[in-house]
N, C-alpha and C positions, 0 to 999 in steps of 0.2 A: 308704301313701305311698311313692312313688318316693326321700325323700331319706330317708339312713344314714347313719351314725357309720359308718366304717371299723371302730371297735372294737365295736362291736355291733349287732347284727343286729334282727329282730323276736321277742318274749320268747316266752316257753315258751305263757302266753294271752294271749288277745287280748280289750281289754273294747272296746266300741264304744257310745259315750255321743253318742246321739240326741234330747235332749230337744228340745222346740217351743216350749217358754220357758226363762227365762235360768237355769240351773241348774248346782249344783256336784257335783262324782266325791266324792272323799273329801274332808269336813272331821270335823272336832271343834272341838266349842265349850272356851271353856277351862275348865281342870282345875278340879275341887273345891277347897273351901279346905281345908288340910293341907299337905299334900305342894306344891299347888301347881303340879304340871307331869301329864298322862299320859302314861308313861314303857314304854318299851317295843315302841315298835312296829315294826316289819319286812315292807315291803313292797319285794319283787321280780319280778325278773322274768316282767316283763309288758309287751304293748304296748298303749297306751288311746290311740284315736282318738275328737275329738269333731267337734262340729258348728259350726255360729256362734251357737248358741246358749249351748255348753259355755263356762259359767265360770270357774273353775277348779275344775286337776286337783286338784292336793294345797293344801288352804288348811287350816295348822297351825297354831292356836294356845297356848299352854304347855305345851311336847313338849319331854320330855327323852330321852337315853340309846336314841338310835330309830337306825334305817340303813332308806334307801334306797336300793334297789343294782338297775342293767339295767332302766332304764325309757326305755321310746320312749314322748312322750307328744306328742301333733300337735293342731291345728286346736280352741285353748283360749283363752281370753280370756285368759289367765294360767297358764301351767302347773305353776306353784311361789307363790302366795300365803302369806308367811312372817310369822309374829309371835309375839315371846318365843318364842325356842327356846335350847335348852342342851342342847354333847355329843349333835349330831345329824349324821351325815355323809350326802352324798350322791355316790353313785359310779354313773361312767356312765349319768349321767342323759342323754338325748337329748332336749330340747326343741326343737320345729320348728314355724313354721308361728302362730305365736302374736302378740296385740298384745304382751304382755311377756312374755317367758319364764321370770325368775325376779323376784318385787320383796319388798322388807320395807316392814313397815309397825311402825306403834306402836313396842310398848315395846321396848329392847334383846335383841340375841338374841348372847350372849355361843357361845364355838369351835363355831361351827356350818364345817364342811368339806366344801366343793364339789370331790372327784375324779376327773379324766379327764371332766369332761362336755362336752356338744355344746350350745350356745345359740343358735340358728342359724333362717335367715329367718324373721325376727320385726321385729316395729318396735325392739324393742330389746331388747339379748341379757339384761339386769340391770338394776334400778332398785331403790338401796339408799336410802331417803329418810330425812330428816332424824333423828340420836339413833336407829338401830333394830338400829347392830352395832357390836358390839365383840370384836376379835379373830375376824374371820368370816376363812377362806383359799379362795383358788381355787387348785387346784394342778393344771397342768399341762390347764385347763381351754380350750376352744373358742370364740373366737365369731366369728362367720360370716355375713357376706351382710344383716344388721340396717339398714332404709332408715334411720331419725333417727340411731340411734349402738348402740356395742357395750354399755360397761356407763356409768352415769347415778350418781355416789356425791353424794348431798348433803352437806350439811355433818354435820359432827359426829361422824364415822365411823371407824372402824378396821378397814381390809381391805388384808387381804396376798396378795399375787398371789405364786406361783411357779412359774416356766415358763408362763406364758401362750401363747398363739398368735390371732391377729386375721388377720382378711382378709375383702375386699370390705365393709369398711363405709365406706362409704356402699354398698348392693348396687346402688343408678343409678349410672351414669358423672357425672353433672352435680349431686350432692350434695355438699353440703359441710359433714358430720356426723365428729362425733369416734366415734374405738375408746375412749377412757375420757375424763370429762368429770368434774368433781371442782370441787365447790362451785360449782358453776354455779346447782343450784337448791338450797332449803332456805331455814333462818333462819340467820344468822350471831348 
């Protein structure tokens, strides 16, 4: 892909996800009963380009104590699909090119941290939907050029933004879509 993060570049590999029905890169189903979470995982530096067939990239469910760090991920139906996570950071993440680029679903996903990423031409940069964070941060995070809007928080949510930056959302000139929208949808 022609667009970049200023802070980073294309990773050290490169995965290229071509499937010809609707398929996902990396998931996990949720954890065993115990513990409750699978804990540990560490995925970087790498660029994974899909298709329009590509699902999603990373679709996580009960992941603790994990980092994901220097990912370009493009041309995904979703390239962060989140539920129940804990003490999971994500740095320089570069999503582009996506219907969403990062969303929660289900149950609560207690200090999950989003740093220095890029959320960018997509319909929309976030969509945190109803009861699914609490204490999630974006710091010092991107969003960029998103046609509907930048980030979507339904109700019942706890997210803390620090140093943000927004632009070109609405990416048409004749749109008239918000950079953060807050209880718009959900259950009240």
């Amino acid at each position: 892909s022609s667009i970049s993060n200023p802070k980073w570049t294309d990773g050290d590999s490169v995965i290229v996800h071509n499937p010809t029905t609707s398929k996902d890169l990396f998931i996990n189903e949720a954890a065993q009963s115990g513990y409750g979470y699978l804990a540990g995982i560490n995925i970087n530096n790498l660029t994974i380009k899909g298709n329009a067939n590509s699902r999603y990239c990373l679709k996580l469910n009960s992941v603790a104590n994990c980092n994901f760090s220097n990912l370009y991920i493009d041309t995904f139906n979703e390239a962060m699909h989140l539920e129940y996570l804990m003490n999971v950071s994500f740095n320089l993440i570069n999503a582009a090119e996506c219907d969403v680029a990062l969303r929660f679903i289900g149950e609560i996903s207690p200090t999950v941290v989003f740093n220095e990423c890029y959320l960018h031409f997509s319909r929309w940069g976030a969509i945190i939907e109803h009861e699914t964070c609490l204490g999630i941060v974006f710091r010092n995070t991107i969003v960029e050029s998103c046609t509907e809007g930048g980030i979507d928080i339904h109700t019942d949510n706890i997210v803390d933004f620090i140093s943000q930056y927004a632009e070109n959302v609405p990416r048409s000139e004749t749109g008239d879509v918000p950079i953060v929208q807050i209880a718009i949808n959900g259950v009240d």
